[in-house]
N, C-alpha and C positions, 0 to 999 in steps of 0.2 A: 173361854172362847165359845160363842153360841152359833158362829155362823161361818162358814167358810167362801171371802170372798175370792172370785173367779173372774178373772179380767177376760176381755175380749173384745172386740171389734165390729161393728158395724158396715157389711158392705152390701148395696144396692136394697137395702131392707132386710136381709139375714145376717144374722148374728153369728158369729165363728166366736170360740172359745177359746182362750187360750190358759188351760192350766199347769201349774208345776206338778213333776211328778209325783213330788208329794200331796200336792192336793189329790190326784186318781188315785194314788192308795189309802188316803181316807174315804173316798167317797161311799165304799160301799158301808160301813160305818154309819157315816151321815145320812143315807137314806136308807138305812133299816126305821122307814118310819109309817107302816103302814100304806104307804101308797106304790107307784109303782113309775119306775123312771125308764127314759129310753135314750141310748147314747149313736148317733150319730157321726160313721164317719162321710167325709164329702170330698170327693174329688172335681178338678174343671169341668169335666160335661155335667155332674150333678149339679154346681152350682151355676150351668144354667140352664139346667131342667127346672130349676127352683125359682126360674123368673115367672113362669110358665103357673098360670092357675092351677089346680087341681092338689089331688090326694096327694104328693109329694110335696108340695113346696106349704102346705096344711101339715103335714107331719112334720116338719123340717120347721117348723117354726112355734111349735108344743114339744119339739122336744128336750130332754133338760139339759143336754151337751152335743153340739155342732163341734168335731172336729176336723181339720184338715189333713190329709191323710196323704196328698197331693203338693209336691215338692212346687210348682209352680204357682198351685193354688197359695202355699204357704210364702212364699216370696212377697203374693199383692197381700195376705192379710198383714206380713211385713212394714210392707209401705204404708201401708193406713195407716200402725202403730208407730212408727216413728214420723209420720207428719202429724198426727192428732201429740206428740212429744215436743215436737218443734214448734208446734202454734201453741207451747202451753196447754192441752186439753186433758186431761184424764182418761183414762180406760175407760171402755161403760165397767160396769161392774153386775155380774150375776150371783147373787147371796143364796146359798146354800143352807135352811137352818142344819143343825146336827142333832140326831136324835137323842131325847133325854141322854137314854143309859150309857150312850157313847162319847156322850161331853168329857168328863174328865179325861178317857183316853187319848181321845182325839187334840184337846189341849196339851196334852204331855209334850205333840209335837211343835207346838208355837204358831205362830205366823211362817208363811212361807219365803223363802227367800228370794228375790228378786231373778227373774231368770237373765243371764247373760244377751241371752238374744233370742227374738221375737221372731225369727224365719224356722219355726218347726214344724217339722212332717210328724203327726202322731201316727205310729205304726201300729195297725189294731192288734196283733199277737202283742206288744209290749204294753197297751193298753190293759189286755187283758192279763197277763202273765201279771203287773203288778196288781192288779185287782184280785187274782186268785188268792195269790201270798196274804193279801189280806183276810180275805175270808177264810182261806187255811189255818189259818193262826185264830181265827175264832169259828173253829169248826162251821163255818159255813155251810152253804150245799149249792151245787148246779143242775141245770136239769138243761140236757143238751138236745138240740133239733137241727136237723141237716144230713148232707150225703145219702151214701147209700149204706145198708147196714153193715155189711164187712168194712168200710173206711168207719165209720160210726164206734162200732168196736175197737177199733186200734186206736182211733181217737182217746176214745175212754181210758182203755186200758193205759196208754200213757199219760193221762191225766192223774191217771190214781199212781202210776208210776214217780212222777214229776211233785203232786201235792197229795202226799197219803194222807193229811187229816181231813183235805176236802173230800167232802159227803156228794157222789154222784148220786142225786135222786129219780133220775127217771132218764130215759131218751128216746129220740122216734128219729127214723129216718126222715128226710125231705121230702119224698112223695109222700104224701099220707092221703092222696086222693079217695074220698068216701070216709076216710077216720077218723078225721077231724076231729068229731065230738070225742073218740076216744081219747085223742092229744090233750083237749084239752078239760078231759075230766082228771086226764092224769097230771098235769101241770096246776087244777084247784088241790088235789090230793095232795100230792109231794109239796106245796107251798115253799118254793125252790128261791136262796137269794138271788141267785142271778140263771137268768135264763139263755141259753147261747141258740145263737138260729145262722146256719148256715146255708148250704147247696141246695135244692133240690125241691126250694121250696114254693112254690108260684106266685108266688105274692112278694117275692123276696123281703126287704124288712117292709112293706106296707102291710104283712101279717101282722105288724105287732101291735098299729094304735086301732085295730079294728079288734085283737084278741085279748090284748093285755088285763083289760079286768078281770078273764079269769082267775087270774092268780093276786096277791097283794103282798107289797113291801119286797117286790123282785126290780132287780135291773136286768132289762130291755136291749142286749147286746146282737148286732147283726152285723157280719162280715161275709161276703160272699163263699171264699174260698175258705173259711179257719178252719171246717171240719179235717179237711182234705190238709194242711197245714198240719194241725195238732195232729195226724194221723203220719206226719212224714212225707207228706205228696204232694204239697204243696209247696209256691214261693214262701220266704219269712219275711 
């Protein structure tokens, strides 16, 4: 298997994804491929912020997973899929290739299995939580941004609690106002698979297709609240 496709849907010109959960715990796999990817969750007001020109609905449309995250939202991408079913139409489909070295793994698990039903809320802690277990199990590394430093820390420390073979490599609080450069010489440094950006940050996830070349062959994950979450202080 060289590619892993990823169905989804088409609504008002943005694309919403809809993958199995097996497909999110390959991905970080698949894109260990020198570049750098960024996941996307989307709630109703965001997707109709995203009618709206500018630097969101630009990010929102290069990024390489559109998730719905929003139980209402997930209902209409619902409907689309099962009338695009009923007229005969297919999924679009978003091809994923798989990085050399992680072809054979990645085949071991097959094709995906059909999901039961198309009305799902992807919840970003369970997004991420099967993305971790992946990289855990091939020593991965993360380099986390958000909160403030005591949430920051407790964050951490239960991550390494939760995944001891994941490799925290670096973190900064969310305000980093004036440090910037320091963040992000320390994010070329640690060259980190997955980079986690939460609280505190002013640009919230619009920091990332303005910053991401910093770093290569990282994914690009932004939830407002996860610092604060993976810390215990937050909703799940």
């Amino acid at each position: 298997m060289d590619t892993i496709e990823i169905k989804g849907v088409e609504i008002k010109g943005l694309r919403l994804d809809l993958p199995s959960e097996q497909q999110l715990s390959t991905l970080p796999l698949a894109w260990d491929d020198d570049a750098n990817h960024q996941i996307c969750f989307l709630d109703t007001p965001g997707f109709f912020a995203a009618k709206r020109p500018g630097g969101y609905a630009s990010m929102l449309k290069s990024a390489d997973l559109v998730l719905s995250k929003s139980p209402r939202l997930s209902a209409r991408v619902a409907r689309v899929a099962s009338a695009c079913a009923a007229s005969g139409k297919s999924l679009s489909l978003r091809c994923v290739n798989i990085a050399s070295r992680h072809k054979e793994y990645v085949s071991f698990f097959g094709q995906p299995e059909e999901s039961k039903t198309l009305n799902i809320v992807y919840k970003p802690l369970s997004v991420l939580s099967s993305m971790l277990s992946t990289l855990e199990e091939h020593k991965g590394s993360l380099f986390l941004i958000g909160g403030r430093e005591a949430c920051l820390a407790r964050a951490e420390a239960n991550l390494r609690a939760t995944f001891p073979a994941l490799r925290i490599v670096g973190r900064s609080q969310g305000d980093f106002y004036g440090k910037e450069a320091l963040v992000l010489r320390a994010l070329q440094k640690a060259s980190p698979d997955l980079v986690l950006l939460g609280s505190k940050v002013k640009e919230r996830e619009l920091w990332i297709p303005r910053t991401m070349r910093f770093t290569k062959s990282a994914i690009f994950f932004y939830e407002s609240s996860i610092i604060e979450t993976l810390a215990g202080l937050g909703k799940k």
